[in-house]
C-alpha positions as CSV (number, residue, x, y, z in Angstrom):
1,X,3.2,2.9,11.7
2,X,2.1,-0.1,13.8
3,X,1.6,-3.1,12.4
4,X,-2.3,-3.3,12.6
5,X,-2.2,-0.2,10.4
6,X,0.1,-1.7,7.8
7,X,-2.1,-5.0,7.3
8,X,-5.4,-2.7,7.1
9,X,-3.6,-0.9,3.9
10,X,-2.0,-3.9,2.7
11,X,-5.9,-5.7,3.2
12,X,-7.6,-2.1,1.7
13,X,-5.8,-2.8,-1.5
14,X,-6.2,-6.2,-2.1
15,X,-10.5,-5.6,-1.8
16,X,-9.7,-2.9,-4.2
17,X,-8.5,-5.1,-6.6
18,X,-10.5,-8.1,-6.2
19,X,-13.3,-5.1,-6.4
20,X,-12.0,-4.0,-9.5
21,X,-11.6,-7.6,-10.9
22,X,-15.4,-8.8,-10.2
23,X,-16.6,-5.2,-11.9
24,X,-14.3,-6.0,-15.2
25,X,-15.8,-9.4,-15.3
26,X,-19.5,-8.6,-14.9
27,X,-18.2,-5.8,-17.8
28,X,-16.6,-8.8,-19.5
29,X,-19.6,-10.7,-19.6
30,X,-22.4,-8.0,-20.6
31,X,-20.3,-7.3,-23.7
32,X,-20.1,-10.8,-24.8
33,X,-23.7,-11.3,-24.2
34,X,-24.4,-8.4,-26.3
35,X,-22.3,-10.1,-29.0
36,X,-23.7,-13.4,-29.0
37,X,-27.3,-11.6,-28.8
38,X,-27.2,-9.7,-31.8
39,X,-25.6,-12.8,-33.5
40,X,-21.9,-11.2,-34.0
41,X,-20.8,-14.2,-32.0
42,X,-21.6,-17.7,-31.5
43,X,-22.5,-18.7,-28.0
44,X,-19.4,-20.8,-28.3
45,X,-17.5,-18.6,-29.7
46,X,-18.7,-16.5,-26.5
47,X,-18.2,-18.5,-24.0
48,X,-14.6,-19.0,-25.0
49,X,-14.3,-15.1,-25.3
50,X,-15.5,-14.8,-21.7
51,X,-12.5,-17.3,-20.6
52,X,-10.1,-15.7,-22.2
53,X,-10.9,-12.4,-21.5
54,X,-11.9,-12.9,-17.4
55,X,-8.5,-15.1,-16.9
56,X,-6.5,-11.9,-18.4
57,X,-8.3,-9.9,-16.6
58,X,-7.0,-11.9,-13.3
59,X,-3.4,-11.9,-14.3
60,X,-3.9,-8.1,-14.7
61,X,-5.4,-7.8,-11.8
62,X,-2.7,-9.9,-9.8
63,X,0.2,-8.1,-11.6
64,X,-1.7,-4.5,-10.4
65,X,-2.1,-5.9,-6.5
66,X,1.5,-7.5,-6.6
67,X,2.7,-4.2,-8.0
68,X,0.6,-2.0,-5.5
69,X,1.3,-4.0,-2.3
70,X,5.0,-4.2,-3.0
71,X,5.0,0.0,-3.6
72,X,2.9,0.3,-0.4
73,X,5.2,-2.1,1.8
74,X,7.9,-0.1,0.3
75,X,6.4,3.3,1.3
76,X,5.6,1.7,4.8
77,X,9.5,0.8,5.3
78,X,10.7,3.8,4.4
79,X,8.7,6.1,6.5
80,X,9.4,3.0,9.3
81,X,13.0,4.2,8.8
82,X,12.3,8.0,8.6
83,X,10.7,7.3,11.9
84,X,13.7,6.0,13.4
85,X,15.8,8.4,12.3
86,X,13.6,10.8,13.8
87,X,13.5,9.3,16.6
88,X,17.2,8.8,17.0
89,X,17.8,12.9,16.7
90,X,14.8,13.7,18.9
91,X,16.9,11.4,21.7
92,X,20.5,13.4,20.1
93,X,19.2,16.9,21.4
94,X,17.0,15.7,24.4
95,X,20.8,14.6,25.4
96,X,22.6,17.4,23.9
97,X,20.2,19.6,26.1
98,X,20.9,18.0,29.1
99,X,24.1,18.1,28.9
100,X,24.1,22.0,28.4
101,X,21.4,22.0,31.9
102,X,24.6,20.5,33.7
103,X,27.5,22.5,32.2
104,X,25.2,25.2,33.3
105,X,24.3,24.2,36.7
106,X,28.1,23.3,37.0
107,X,28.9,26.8,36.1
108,X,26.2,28.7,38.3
109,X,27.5,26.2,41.4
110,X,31.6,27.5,40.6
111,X,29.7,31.0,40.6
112,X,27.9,30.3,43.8
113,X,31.2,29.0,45.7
């Protein structure tokens, strides 16, 4: 996997969860304006609410992208070194084939003499 296509992932899931986060606090905020609206809360009492509940909501959020980007970096290493491993027996039996052309041409010339 190239590096361009790593940084897309790695960029794909920190929109999702800046995505995520502005959805939970427009959420955040309809809820508590319900509240203070039909006088279950004070404004203050709201406003406070919102803080609280929007700066959770970003250390959740942070936690969840920390924890996805590290699993995805992860995933990318391994299959960077399932890749090389591949890689490494594809060159093994490109060899070992060669080498059984050239016992074989050696064998057809001892034939041939």
């Amino acid at each position: 996997m190239d590096k361009m296509t790593k940084v897309g992932i790695l960029g794909a899931a920190a929109l999702i969860g800046a995505g995520l986060a502005a959805l939970s606090e427009e959420r955040i905020r309809e809820f508590v304006k319900e509240k203070v609206d039909t006088g279950t809360l004070s404004k203050e009492e709201g406003k406070m609410l919102v803080e609280d509940l929007v700066n959770e909501t970003k250390k959740q959020r942070l936690n969840l992208e920390k924890n996805v980007v590290e699993k995805i970096r992860a995933t990318v290493l391994k299959a960077d070194k399932e890749l090389s491993d591949l890689e490494d027996r594809i060159d093994e039996l490109k060899i070992q084939g060669l080498e059984a052309e050239l016992e074989k041409m050696k064998s057809l010339r001892k034939t041939a003499k």
